[in-house]
N, C-alpha and C positions, 0 to 999 in steps of 0.2 A: 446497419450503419456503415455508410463509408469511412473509413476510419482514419487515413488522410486528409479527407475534403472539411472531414466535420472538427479532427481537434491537429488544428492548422500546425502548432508548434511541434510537430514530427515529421514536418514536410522536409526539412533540411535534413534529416537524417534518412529521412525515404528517396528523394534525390541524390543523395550520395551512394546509397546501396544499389540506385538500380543504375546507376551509373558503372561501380564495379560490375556487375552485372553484363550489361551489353559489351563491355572489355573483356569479358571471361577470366575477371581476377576477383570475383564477391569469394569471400572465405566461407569453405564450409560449416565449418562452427561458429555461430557469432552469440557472446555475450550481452545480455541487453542489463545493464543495472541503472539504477533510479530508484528514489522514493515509491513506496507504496501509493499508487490514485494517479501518478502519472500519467499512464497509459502504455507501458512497455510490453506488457500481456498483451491489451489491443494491437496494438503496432507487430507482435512476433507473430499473431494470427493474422492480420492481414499479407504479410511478408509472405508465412505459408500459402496465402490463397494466391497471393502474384506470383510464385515459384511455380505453381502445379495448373496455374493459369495455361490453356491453350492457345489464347488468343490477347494478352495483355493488351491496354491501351494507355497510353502518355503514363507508363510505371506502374498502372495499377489492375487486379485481376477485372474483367471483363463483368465477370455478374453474370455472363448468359452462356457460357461453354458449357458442356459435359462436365467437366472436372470443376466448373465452378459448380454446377447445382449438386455435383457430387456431396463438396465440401462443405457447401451451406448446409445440408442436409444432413452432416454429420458422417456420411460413409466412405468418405474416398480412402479406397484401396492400400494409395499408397502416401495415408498422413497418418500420426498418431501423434497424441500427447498428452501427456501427463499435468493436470490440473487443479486438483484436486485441494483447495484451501484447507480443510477440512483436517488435512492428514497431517500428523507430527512428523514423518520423514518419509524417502522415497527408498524404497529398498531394490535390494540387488533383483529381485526377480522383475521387476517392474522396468528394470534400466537394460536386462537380459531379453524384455521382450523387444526393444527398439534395435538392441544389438544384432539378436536375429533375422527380424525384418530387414534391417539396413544392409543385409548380405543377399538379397534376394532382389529377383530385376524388378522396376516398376511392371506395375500391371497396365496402368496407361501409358505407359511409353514415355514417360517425363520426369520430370523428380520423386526424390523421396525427401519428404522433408514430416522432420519430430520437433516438437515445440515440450519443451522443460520448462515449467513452470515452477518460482521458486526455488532452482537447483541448488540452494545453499542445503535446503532439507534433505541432497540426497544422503546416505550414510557411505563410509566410506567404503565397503564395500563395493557400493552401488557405482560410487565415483571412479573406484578402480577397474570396473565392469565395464565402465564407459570408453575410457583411457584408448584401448586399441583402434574401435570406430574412431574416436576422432584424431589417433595418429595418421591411420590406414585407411581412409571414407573411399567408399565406391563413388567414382564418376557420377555428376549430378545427384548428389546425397548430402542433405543440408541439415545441419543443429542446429535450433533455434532454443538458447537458455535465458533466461530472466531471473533476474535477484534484488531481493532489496537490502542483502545482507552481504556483500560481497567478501566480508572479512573471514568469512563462514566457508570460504571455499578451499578444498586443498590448491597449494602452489601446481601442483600436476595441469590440474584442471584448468586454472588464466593462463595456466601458458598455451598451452593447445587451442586458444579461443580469441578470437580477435574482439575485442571489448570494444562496447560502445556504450557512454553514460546517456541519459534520458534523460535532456534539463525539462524545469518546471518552465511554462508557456512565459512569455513575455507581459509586463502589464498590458498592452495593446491588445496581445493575442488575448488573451484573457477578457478582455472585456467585450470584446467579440464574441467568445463561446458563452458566455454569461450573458449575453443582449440574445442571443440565440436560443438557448433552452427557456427565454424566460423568467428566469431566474430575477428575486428581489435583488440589487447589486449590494445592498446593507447585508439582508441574508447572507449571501453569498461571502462577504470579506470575512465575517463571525466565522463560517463552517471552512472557508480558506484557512483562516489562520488556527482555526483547532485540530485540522487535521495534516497537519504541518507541510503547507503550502501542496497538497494534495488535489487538483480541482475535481478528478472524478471521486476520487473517497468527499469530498465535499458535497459532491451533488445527491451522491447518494445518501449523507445526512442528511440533508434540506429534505428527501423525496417519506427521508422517516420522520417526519417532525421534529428535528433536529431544534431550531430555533425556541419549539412551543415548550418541549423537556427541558431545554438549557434556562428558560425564563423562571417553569416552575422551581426546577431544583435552585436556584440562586435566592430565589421571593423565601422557599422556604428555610435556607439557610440563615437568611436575614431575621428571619425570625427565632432561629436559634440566638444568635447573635445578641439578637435582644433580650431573650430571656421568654419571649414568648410561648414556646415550643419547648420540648424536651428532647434530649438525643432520641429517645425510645420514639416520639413522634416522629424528629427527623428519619431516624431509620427506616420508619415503616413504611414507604414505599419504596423498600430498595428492589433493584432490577440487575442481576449481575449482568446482561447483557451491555447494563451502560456503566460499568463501571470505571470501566478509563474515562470515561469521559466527567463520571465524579468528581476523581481525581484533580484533572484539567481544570474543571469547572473552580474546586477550591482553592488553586492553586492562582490561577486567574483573578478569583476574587481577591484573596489577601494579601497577594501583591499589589494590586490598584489601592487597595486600603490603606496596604504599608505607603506609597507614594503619594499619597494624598497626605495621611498622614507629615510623614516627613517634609512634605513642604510647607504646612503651616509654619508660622510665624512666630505662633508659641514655644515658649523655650519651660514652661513650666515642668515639673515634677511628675504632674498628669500624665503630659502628654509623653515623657520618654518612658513614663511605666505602660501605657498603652504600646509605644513603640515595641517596648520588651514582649510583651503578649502577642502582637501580632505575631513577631519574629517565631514566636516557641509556638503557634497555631501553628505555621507557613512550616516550623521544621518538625511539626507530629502531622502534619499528612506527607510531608518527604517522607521520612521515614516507615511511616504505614502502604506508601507505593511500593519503597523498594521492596517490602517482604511480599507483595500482590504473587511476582513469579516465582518466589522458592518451591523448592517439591515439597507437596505433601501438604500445604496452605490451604487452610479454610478461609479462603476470601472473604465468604459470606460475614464470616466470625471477625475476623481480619478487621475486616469496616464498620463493622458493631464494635469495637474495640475502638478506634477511631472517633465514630460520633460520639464517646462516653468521654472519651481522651478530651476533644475539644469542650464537650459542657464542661468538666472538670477544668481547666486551662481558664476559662470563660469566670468559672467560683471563684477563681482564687484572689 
């Protein structure tokens, strides 16, 4: 994927780097923060491929040089980074192997450039590890860090790094990349707005049946709701992979409920004892989120507690 041509609203931030660039003033550490689904991960990998690029063209790596088929291919000599979603933090030995490298001349003759993925995870250790490279970086030696957590980072560390935020695409732009991949645009605003204005974590729900699982779980809650179903039914096809999005889902729901709700006309007894109920549903799934990340939580149990919590709410 070209990855300027194709998610257009990094072009202003791609134009201004490579601008510093042919001035011979681009920073060698640059911070990339943004929401998660933006694309600041894409954008710090392409950045690496036009830095180690031999041949750039109009800002962007070439595609056909040595050092780009290097890099496509996963081996160039002198890139490394650290990407790994997967891992709760980045430790000192893993920030030690960049350290060392970065002391040593390229092998192609051109940059060195490391892409940190996630840098809020490193520990600090790892962050004090880092510290010297990027007071003291060798000649043509570039950081590239990404965060969606930016509060997460030691003071040492933004200062030493020239920060650049990663806004979400423009409506316009947006409706270009979404006319582009195809994409339902109804689909699309639903997995937009759940994955908090996110377009690439968007695409990638829509790619997992995003839509078809959000329709089922809501149909089946409705029938909790009703009395049709049991929590024990609702529960049983729980997935903890979609569990956030559970969450969202319920929360989503009993709010439009509550709003609809509240705007009737009624001023009966009924209806502000239903008011009260919605309210006490909307604050036993708040509550049952926040405990989702404490240490030590049986999620699975967590939400089984939950769906028993609402049919009970639902009796009373």
């Amino acid at each position: 994927m070209h990855v300027i041509k194709e998610l257009t609203w990094l072009r202003p931030l791609s134009d201004k780097l490579e601008q510093q660039l042919q001035l011979n003033r681009l920073h060698h550490a640059l911070l990339f923060d943004a929401t998660e689904g933006v694309g600041k991960y894409e954008f710090a990998k392409s950045l690496a491929n036009r830095l180690l690029c031999n041949q750039a063209i109009d800002g962007q790596a070439c595609g056909q040089c040595k050092s780009c088929h290097l890099f496509n291919n996963g081996s160039h000599p002198d890139y490394l980074e650290f990407a790994d979603d997967t891992a709760n933090s980045i430790g000192v030995e893993q920030i030690r192997a960049i350290v060392n490298k970065a002391q040593q001349k390229s092998q192609q003759g051109g940059a060195l450039v490391f892409v940190i993925k996630n840098c809020e995870k490193m520990t600090d250790s790892a962050a004090n590890a880092l510290l010297k490279t990027l007071e003291e970086p060798n000649p043509h030696t570039y950081l590239l860090l990404t965060t969606s957590a930016i509060s997460h980072l030691l003071p040492t560390i933004l200062s030493r790094c020239q920060l650049h935020r990663v806004n979400s695409p423009t409506e316009i732009q947006l409706n270009e990349w979404v006319a582009r991949q195809g994409i339902e645009q109804s689909d699309f605003l639903v997995a937009y707005q759940d994955s908090g204005h996110a377009p690439l974590k968007a695409s990638a729900l829509l790619a997992d049946n995003y839509i078809e699982k959000r329709t089922n779980y809501l149909s089946q809650f409705k029938q909790l709701l009703a009395g049709r179903i049991s929590a024990f039914d609702f529960f049983a096809d729980f997935q903890e992979s979609e569990l956030n999005h559970y969450y969202i889902w319920l929360m989503q729901a009993l709010n439009q409920w509550l709003s609809v709700k509240s705007k009737q006309a009624d001023q009966s007894v009924d209806k502000s004892a239903q008011l009260v109920k919605i309210s006490s549903l909307y604050q036993a799934v708040q509550h049952n989120y926040a405990n989702v990340n404490l240490n030590g939580i049986n999620k699975k149990l967590n939400y089984q507690q939950l769906c028993h919590k609402i049919e009970a709410i639902l009796q009373e």
